[in-house]
C-alpha positions in Angstrom: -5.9 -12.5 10.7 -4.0 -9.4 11.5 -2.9 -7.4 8.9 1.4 -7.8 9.8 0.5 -11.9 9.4 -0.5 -11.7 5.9 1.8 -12.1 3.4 2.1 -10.7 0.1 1.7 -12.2 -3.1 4.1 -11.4 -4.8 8.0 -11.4 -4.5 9.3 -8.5 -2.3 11.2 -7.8 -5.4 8.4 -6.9 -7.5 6.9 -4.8 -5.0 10.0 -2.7 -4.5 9.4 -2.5 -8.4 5.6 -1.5 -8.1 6.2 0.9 -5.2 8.8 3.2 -7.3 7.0 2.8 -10.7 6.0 5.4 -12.6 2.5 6.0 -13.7 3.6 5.0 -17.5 5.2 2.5 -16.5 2.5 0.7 -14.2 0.5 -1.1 -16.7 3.1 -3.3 -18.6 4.9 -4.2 -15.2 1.3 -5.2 -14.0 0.4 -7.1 -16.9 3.0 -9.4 -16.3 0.9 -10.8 -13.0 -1.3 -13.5 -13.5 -5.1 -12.2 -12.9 -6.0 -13.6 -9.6 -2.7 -12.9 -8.2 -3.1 -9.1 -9.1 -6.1 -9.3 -7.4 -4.6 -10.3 -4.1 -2.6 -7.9 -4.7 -4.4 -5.2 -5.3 -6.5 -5.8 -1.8 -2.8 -6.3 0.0 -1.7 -2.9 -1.0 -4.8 -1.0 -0.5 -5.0 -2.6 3.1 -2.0 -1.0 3.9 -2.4 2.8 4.4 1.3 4.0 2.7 0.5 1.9 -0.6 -3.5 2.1 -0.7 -2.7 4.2 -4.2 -1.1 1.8 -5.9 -3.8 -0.9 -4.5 -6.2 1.4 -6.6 -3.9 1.7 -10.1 -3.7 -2.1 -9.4 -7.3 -2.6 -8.6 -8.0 -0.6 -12.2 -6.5 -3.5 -14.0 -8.8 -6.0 -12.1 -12.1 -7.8 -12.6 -15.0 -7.4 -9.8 -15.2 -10.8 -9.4 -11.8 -11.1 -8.7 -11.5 -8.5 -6.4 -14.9 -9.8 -4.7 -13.4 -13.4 -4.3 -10.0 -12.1 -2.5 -11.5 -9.1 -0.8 -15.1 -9.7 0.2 -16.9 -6.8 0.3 -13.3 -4.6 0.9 -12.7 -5.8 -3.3 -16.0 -5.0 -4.4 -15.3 -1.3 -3.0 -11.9 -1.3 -4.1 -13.0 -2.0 -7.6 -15.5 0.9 -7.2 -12.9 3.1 -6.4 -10.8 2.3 -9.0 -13.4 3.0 -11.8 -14.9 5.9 -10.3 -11.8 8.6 -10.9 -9.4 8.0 -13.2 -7.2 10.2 -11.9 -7.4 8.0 -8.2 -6.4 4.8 -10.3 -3.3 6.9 -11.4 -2.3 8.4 -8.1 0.9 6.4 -7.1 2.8 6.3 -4.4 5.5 8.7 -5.2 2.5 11.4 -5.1 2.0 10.8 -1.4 2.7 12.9 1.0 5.9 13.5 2.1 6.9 12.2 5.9 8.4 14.2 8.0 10.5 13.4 11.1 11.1 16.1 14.4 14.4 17.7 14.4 14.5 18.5 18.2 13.4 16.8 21.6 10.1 16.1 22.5 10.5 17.0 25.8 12.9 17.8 28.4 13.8 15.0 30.2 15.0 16.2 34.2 18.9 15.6 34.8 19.5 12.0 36.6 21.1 11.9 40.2 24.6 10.4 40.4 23.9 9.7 44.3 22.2 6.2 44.6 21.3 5.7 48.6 21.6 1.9 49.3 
């Protein structure tokens, strides 16, 4: 399954919530998701390079054997990762780092001739 097929399992809603959260505020909006459901979702976010962070805080809340069942072996990491640094399950997504976009061309494209020979 590629990674753009797989659909997450939660509203897009609640996502939008979890992606903006703050680190206080992380634990009683993920308490409100069923355990096996915050499972999948911990693996769905850490899969996903711009919210593997939150995957982790998520993944902190999260039985192993949960995480195993929905992740394979990717969960049973994940769940290592989450316990080993507390300060990794905390890191959310408004820490990252910021994007950055190029203010000028590229490159020079050459001029286009007007004259089109039939």
């Amino acid at each position: 399954m590629l990674l753009n097929e797989e659909t997450c399992p939660v509203p897009e809603s609640l996502l939008g919530q979890l992606y903006r959260v703050t680190p206080q505020g992380l634990p009683a909006l993920i308490d409100a998701v069923p355990a096996n459901t915050r499972a999948m979702l911990a693996v769905y976010c850490f899969r996903r390079s711009h919210l593997a962070s939150l995957g982790i805080a998520i993944a902190a809340s999260c039985e192993e054997d949960d995480l195993a069942e929905h992740g394979g072996n990717l969960g049973s990491d994940l769940f290592a990762k989450s316990r080993r640094s507390p300060m990794m399950a905390e890191a959310l997504p408004s820490q990252r780092k910021k994007i950055t976009l190029s203010t000028g061309p590229i490159r020079q494209l050459p001029p286009l001739d007007d004259d089109i020979e039939d």
